[in-house]
KOLNU-373726 format. One record per residue (C-alpha): residue number from 0; residue in three letters; x, y, z. Coordinates in pm, 1 decimal, padded with zeros to 6 digits, m for minus. Layout:
<marzas>
- NUM/ala/X/Y/Z
...
</marzas>
This chain:
<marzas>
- 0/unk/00000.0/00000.0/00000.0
- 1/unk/00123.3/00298.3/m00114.3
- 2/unk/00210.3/00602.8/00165.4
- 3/unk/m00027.9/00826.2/m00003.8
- 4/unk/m00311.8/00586.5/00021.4
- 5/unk/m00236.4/00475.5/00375.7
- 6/unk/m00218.3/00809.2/00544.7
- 7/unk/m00586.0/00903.3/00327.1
- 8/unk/m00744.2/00565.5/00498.4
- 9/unk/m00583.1/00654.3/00839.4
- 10/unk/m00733.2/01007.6/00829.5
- 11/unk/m01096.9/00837.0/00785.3
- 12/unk/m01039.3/00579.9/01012.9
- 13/unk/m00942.4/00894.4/01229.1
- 14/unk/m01255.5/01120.8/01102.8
- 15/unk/m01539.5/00835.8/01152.5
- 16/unk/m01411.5/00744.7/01528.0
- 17/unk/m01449.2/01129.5/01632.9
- 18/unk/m01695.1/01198.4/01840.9
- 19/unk/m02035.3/01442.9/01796.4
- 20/unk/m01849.6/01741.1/01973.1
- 21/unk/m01544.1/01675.6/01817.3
- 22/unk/m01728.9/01680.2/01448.7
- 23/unk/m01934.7/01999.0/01606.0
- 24/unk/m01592.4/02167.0/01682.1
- 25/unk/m01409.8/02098.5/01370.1
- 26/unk/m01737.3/02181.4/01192.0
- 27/unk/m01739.6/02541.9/01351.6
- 28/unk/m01400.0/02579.9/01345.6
- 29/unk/m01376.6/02520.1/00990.7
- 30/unk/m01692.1/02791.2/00961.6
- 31/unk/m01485.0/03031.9/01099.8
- 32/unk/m01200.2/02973.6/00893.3
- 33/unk/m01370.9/03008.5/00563.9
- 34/unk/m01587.3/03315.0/00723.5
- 35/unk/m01257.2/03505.2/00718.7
- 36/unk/m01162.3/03400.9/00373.7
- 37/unk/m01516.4/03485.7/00258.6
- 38/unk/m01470.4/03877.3/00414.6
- 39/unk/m01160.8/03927.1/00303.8
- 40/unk/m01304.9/03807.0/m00109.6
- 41/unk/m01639.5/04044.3/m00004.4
- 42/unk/m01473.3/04329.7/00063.8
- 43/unk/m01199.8/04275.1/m00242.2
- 44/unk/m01510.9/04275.1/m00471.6
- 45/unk/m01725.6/04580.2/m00242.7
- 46/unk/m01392.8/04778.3/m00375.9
- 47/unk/m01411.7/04641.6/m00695.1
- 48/unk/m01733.5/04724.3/m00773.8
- 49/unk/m01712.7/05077.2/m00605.5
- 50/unk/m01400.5/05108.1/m00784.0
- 51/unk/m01529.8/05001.4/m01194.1
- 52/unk/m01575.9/05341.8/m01311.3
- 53/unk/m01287.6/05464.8/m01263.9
- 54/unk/m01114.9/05109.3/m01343.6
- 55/unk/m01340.0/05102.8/m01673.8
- 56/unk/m01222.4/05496.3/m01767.2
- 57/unk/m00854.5/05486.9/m01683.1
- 58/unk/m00759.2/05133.4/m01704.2
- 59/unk/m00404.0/05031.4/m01626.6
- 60/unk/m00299.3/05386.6/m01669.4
- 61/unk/m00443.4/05451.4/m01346.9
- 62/unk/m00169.7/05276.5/m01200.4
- 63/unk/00126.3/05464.3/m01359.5
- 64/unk/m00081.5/05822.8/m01361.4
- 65/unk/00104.9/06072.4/m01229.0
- 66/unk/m00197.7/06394.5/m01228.4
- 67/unk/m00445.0/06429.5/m00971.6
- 68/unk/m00725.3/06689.4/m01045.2
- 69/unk/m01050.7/06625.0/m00939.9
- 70/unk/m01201.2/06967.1/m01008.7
- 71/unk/m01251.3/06872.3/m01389.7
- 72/unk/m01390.1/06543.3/m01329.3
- 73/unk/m01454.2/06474.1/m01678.8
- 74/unk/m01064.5/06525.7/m01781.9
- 75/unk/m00855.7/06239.2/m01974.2
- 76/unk/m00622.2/06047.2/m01695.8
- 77/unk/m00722.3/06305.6/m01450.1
- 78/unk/m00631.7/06109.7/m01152.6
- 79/unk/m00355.9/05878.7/m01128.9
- 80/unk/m00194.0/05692.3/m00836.4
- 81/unk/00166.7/05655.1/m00856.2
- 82/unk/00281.2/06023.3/m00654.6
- 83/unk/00046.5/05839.4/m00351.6
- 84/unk/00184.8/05446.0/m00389.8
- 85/unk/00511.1/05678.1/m00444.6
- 86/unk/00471.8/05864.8/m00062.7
- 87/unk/00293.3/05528.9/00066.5
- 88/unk/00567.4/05279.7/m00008.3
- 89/unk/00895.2/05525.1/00042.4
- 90/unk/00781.2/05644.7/00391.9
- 91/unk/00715.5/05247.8/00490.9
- 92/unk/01058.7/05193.3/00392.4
- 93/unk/01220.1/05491.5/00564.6
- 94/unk/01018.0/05335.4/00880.7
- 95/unk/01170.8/05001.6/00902.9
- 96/unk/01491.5/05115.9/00787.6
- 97/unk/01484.9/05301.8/01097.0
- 98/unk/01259.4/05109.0/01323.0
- 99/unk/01404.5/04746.4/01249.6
- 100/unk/01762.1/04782.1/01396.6
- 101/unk/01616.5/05017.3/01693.6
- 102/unk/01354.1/04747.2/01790.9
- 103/unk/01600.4/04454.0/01735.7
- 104/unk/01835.5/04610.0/01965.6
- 105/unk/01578.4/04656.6/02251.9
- 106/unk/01492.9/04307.0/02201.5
- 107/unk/01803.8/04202.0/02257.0
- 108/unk/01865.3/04389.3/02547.1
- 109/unk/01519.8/04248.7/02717.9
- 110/unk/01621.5/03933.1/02678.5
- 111/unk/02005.1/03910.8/02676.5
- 112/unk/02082.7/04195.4/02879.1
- 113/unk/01889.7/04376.4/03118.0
- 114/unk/01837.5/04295.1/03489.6
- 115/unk/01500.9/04187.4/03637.9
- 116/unk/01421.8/04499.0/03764.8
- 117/unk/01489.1/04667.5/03438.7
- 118/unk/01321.5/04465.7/03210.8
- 119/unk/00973.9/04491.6/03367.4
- 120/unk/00917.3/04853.9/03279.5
- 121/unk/01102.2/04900.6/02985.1
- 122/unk/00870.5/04599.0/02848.3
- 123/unk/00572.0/04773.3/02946.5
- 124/unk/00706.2/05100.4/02809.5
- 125/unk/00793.2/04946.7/02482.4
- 126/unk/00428.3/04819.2/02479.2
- 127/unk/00273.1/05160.7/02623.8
- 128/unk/00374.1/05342.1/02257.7
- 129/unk/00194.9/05058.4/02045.6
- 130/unk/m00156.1/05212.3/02234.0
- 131/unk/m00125.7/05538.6/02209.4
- 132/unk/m00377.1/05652.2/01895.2
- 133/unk/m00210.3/05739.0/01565.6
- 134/unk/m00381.6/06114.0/01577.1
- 135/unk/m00196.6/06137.2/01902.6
- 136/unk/00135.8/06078.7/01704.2
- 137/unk/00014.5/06309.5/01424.2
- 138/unk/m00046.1/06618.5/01681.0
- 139/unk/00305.5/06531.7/01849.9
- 140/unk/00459.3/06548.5/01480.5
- 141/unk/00269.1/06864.4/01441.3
- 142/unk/00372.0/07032.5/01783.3
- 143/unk/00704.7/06902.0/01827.8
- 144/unk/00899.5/06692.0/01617.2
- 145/unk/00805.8/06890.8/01267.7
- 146/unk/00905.0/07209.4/01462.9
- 147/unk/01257.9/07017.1/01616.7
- 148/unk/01288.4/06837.5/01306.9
- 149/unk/01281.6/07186.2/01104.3
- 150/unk/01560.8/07375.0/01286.0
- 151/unk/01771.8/07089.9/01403.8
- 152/unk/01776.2/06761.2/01192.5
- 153/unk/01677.9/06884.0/00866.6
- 154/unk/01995.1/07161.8/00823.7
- 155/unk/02206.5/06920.8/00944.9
- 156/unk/02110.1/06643.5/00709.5
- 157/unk/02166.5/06900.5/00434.9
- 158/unk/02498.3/07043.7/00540.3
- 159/unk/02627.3/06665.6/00597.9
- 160/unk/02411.9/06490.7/00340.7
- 161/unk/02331.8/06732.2/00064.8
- 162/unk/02519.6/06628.0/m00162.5
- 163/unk/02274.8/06316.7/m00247.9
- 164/unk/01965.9/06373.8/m00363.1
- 165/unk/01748.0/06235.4/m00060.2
- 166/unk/01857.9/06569.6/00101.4
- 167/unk/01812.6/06825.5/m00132.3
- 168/unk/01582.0/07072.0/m00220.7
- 169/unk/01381.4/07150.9/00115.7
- 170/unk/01046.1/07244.6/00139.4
- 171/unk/00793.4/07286.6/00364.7
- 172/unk/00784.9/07158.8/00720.1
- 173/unk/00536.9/06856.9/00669.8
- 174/unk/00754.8/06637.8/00454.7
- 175/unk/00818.1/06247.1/00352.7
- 176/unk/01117.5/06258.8/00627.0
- 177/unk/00872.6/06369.9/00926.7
- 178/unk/00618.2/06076.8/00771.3
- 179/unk/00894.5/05802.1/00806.9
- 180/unk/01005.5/05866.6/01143.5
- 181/unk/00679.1/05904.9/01288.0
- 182/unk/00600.7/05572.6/01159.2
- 183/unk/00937.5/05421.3/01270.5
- 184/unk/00813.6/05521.7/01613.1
- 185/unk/00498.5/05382.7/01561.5
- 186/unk/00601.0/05063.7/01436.8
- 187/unk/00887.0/05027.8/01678.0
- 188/unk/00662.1/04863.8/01953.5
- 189/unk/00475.0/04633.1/01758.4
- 190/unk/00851.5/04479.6/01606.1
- 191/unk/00976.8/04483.6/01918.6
- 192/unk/00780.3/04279.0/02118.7
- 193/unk/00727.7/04071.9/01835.7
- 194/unk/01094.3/04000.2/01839.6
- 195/unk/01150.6/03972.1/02223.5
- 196/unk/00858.6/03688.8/02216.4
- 197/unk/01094.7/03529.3/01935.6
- 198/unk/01410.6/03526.4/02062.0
- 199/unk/01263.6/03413.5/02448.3
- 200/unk/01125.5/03106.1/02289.8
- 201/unk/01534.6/03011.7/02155.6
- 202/unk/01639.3/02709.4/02378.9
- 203/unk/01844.5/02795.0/02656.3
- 204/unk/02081.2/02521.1/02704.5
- 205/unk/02222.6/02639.9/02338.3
- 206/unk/02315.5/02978.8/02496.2
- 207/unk/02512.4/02779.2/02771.7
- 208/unk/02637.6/02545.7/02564.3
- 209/unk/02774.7/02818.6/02337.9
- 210/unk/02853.5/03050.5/02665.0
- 211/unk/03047.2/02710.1/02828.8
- 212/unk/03260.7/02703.0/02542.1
- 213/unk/03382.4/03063.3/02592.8
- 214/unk/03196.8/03243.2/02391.3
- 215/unk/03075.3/03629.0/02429.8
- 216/unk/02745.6/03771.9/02429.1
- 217/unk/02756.0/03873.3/02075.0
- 218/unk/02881.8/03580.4/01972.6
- 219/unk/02590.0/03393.2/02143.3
- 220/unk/02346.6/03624.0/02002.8
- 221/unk/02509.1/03565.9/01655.1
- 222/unk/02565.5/03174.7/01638.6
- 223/unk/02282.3/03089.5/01821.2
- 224/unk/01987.3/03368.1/01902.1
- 225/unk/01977.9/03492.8/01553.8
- 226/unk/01967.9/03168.4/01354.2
- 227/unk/01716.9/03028.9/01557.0
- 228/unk/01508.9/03354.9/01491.1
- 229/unk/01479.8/03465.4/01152.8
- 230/unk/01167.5/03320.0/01065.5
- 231/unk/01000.1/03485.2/01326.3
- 232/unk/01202.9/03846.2/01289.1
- 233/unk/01077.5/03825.7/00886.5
- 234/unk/00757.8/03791.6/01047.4
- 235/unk/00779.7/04071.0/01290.7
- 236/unk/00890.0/04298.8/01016.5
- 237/unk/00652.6/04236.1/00779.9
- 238/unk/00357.0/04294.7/01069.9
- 239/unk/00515.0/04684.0/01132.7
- 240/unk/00566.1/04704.7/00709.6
- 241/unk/00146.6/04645.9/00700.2
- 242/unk/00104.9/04880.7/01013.6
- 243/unk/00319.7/05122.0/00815.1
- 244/unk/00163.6/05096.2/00493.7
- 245/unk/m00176.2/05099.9/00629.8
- 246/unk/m00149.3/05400.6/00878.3
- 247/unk/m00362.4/05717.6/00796.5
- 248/unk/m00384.3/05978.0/01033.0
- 249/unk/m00038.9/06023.2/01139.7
- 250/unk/00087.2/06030.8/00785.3
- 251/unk/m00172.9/06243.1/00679.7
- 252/unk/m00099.6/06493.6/00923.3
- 253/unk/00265.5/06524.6/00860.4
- 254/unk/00365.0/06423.3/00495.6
- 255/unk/00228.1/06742.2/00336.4
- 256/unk/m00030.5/06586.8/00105.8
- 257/unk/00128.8/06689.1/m00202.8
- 258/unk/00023.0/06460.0/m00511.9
- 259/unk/00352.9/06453.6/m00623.8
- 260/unk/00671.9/06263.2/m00730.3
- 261/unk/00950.4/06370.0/m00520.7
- 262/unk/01351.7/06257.9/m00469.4
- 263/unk/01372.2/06437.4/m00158.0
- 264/unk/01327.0/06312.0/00140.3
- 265/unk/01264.9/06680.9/00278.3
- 266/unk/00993.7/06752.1/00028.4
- 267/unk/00585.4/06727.5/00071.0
- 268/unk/00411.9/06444.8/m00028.7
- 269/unk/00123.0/06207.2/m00000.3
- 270/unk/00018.1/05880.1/00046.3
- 271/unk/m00284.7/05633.8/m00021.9
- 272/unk/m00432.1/05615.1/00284.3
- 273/unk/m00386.0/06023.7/00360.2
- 274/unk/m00515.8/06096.4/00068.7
- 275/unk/m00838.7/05886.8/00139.4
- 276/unk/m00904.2/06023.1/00457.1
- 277/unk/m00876.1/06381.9/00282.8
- 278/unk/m01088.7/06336.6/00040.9
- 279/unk/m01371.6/06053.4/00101.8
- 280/unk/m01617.4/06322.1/00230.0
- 281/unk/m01550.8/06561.9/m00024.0
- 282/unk/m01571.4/06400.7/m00372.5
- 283/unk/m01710.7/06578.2/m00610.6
- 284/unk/m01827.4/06343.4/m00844.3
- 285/unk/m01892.5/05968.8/m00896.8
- 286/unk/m01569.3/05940.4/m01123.5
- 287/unk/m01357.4/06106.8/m00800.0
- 288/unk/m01508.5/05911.0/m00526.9
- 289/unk/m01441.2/05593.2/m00798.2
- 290/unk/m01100.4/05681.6/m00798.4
- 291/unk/m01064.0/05715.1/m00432.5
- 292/unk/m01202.3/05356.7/m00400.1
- 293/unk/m00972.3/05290.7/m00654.0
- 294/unk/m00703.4/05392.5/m00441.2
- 295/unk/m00784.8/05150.0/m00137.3
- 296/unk/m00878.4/04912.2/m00357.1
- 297/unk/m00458.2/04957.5/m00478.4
- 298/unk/m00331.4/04971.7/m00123.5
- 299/unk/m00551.6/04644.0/m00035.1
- 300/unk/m00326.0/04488.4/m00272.3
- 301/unk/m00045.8/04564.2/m00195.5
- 302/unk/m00112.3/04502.7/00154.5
- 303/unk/m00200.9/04160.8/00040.9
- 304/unk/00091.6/04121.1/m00210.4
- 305/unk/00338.5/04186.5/00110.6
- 306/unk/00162.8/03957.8/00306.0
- 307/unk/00157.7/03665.1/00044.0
- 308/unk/00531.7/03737.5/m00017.5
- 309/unk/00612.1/03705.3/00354.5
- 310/unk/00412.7/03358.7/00376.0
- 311/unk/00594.1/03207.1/00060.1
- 312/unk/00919.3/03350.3/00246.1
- 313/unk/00830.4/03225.1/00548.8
- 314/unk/00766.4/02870.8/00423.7
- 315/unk/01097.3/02848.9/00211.1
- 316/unk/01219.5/02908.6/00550.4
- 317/unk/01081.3/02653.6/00764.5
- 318/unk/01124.8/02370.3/00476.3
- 319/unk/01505.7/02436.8/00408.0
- 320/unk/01704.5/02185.1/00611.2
- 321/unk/01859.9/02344.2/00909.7
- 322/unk/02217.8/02210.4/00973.8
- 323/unk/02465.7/02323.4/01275.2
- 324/unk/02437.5/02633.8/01497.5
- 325/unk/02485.4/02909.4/01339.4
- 326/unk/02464.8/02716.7/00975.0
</marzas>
């Protein structure tokens, strides 16, 4: 008998010998399951069908338009949204280029590092900033760091920096720069914790094995804390990468909603979600609130592109064979 056939007979040897509840809970549970599935394909095809007009009228160009005009509703590629998946995507990038190594080295110091009585508070501090509303971060950009960020960090990056192009050509205060860091900060806790849970869960007798043999802190944390974690890390960093992507009040608040293509970091812009949240109430026409849907219907997939990416990462992962420490 083949292994195939085998393992299908013992899973309805296994399925006719469960009990009523047992049938009842997978029965439910599977319900659930394919509830989810069913929401997330309802609203895909809710912003589909919002979004036809607009789909219908501007096609694929919609995608690589770079004009946004809604006062002549009627025009010919009137609205395109490229400057907003621009200011979307380059601001989520800025954020875990900054946020990643910041909340992988307070991870590491919770759980290699700090004392008892240290790691208690910071934890909860860490975890304090992931519940503090995302308007709350938008007025702080607003009040403080835009205002700090204007007369300290931004004429330094140009007098250090300006000779690439990231740093040239300031503009106003509200800028892609002021988005990314305010989403760093906001995406900080949620990697974070995500990567303290990780690397407690790393056996512990392979840190004393490793720290009986001699070795250093760093070396334990590169040989064996690290390999054991970078499943979960890619997974931690792809949750704050969704949180960043998604966010809409703090962005829109600080990145200067400018429909735009810009190469400076120091330069207005706008993203998908800010431009949404600007806009929804006012639309002045079916083709502009169709375009608007348009727009979330875009960020809803790329949302779900990342997230299918990270799974298929994820699983390459977990099935390639795992040799020595620190292989």
């Amino acid at each position: 008998m083949s292994r195939t056939r085998a393992r299908s007979l013992q899973e309805k040897l296994q399925r006719r010998a469960l009990p009523g509840a047992d049938m009842a809970f997978r029965a439910a549970a599977a319900l659930f399951a394919s509830g989810l599935l069913a929401l997330v394909g309802l609203i895909a095809y809710q912003l589909g069908l919002n979004a036809w007009p607009s789909l219908s009228k501007f096609g694929l160009g919609f995608l690589v338009g770079t004009g946004w005009d809604p006062v002549d509703a009627e025009g010919h590629n009137l609205f395109g949204a490229l400057p907003f998946l621009y200011g979307t995507v380059v601001s989520s990038l800025l954020a875990l280029l900054v946020a990643v190594p910041l909340s992988l080295g307070v991870a590491l110091f919770l759980t290699e590092l700090a004392p008892t009585w240290v790691r208690t508070p910071l934890s909860f501090a860490v975890e304090l900033l992931a519940a503090i509303p995302s308007v709350v971060y938008g007025f702080w950009g607003i009040t403080t760091f835009i205002p700090w960020s204007r007369a300290q960090l931004e004429p330094w990056l140009a007098h250090y920096l300006g000779f690439l192009p990231f740093f040239q050509e300031r503009g106003s205060a509200h800028d892609l720069l002021s988005a990314g860091l305010i989403l760093a900060i906001m995406i900080l806790p949620i990697i974070s914790a995500i990567a303290r849970e990780v690397f407690f869960n790393v056996p512990q007798d392979q840190r004393e094995a490793l720290l009986a043999l001699g070795a250093t802190r760093w070396e334990v944390v590169q040989q064996v804390v690290f390999p054991y974690s970078h499943s979960g890390l890619l997974g931690a960093v792809i949750l704050g990468l969704g949180r960043a992507l998604g966010e809409t009040m703090a962005v829109a608040m600080v990145i200067g909603s400018n429909p735009q293509i810009v190469s400076s970091l120091l330069q207005p812009a706008d993203s998908i979600a800010g431009r949404i949240a600007n806009e929804f109430t006012e639309a002045n026409s079916p083709l502009h609130l169709s375009a608007l849907v348009e727009l979330g219907l875009v960020l809803f997939a790329l949302t779900l592109t990342v997230n299918t990416l990270s799974r298929l990462l994820l699983l390459r992962r977990v099935r390639r064979p795992r040799g020595g420490v620190g292989t």
